[in-house]
C-alpha positions in Angstrom: 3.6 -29.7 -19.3 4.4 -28.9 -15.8 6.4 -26.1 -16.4 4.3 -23.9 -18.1 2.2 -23.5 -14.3 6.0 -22.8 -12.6 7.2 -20.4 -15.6 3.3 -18.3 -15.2 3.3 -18.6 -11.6 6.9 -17.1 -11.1 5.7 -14.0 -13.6 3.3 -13.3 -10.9 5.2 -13.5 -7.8 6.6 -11.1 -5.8 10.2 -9.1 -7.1 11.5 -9.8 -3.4 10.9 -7.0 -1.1 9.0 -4.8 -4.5 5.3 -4.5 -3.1 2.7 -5.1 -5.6 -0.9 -4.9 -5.7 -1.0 -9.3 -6.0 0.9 -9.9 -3.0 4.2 -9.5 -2.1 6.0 -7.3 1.3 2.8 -5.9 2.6 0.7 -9.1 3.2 -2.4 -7.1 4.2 -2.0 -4.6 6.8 -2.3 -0.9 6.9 -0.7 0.9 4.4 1.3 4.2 5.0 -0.1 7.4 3.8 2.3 8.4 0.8 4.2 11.4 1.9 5.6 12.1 -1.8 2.6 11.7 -3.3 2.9 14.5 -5.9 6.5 13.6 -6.8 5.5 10.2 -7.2 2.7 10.9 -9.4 4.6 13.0 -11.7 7.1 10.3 -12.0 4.6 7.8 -12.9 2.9 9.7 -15.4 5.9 10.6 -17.2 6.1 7.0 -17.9 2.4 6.6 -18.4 1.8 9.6 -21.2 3.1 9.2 -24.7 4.1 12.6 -24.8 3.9 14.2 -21.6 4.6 17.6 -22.9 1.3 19.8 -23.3 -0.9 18.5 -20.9 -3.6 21.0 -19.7 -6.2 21.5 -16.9 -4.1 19.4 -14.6 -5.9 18.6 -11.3 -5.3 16.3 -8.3 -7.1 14.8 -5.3 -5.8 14.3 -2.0 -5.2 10.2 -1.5 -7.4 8.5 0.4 -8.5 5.1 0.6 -10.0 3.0 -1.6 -10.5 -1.0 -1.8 -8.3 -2.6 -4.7 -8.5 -6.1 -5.3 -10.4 -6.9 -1.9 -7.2 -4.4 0.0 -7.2 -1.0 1.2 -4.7 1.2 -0.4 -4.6 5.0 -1.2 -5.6 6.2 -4.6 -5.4 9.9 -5.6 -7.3 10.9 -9.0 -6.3 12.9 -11.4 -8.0 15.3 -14.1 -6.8 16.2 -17.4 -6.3 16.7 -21.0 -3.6 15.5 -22.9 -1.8 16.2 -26.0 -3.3 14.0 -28.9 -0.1 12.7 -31.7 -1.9 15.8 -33.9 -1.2 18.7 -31.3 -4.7 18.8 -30.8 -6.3 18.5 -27.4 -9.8 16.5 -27.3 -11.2 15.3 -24.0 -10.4 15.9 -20.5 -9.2 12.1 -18.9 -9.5 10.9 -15.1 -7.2 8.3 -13.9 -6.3 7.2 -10.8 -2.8 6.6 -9.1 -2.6 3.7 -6.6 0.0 3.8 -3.9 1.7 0.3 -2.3 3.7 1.0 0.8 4.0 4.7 0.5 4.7 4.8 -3.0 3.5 5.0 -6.5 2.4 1.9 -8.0 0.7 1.7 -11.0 -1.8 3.9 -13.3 -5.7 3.0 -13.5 -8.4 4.4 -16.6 -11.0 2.9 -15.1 -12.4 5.4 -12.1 -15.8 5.4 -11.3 -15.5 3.4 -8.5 -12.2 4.7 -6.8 -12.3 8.3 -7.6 -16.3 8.6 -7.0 -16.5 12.0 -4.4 -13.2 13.1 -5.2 -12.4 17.1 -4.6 -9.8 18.3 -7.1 -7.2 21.3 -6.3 -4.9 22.2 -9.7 -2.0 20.2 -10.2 0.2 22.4 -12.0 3.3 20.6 -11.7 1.5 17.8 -14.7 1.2 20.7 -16.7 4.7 21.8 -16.9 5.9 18.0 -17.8 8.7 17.7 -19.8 10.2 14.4 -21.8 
């Protein structure tokens, strides 16, 4: 009965020196502005998209920061409409790309909050995705 806590506990621990958004290497304090920004969001949402082949009306903001989970870290939104499993394209999305340490951490739908006053510029590199 005691070992389900230790078994949950060590899925939500730290990978070592991996920063996440729960804990881990950065332990609070000011987080670097992330230099590769646009590589590192095209590598994310390679892994994020189904097919990210097709996507169209690709825009970006600038990171800036935004609390996350009661921290500061820098989130840069993105604009833009996908390829739907038909070939058909329906509605423009917004998600948001948070950075831990300089680099990209994870993938957020939910916006309003984080990407509220953003000011987009194209992003034409998420348009010319390829698998």
């Amino acid at each position: 009965m005691l070992a389900l806590p230790l078994a949950l506990a060590a899925c939500f621990g730290s990978d070592g020196d991996r920063p996440t958004l729960l804990g881990g290497t950065q332990a609070g304090g000011p987080q670097p502005f992330p230099d590769n920004f646009r590589s590192d969001t095209l590598a994310v949402m390679r892994t994020y998209l189904n097919n990210p082949v097709g996507v169209r009306d690709a825009s970006m903001a600038e990171p800036v920061q935004r609390e996350v989970g009661g921290r500061q870290f820098y989130v840069s939104c993105l604009h833009f409409t996908p390829r739907e499993t038909d070939g058909s394209y329906k509605i423009m999305r917004e998600r948001a790309v948070i950075f831990v340490n300089g680099r990209a951490d994870r993938v957020v739908d939910r916006t309003s909050d984080l990407c509220a006053g953003a000011v987009y510029a194209p992003f034409p590199e998420l348009e010319k995705m390829t698998r």
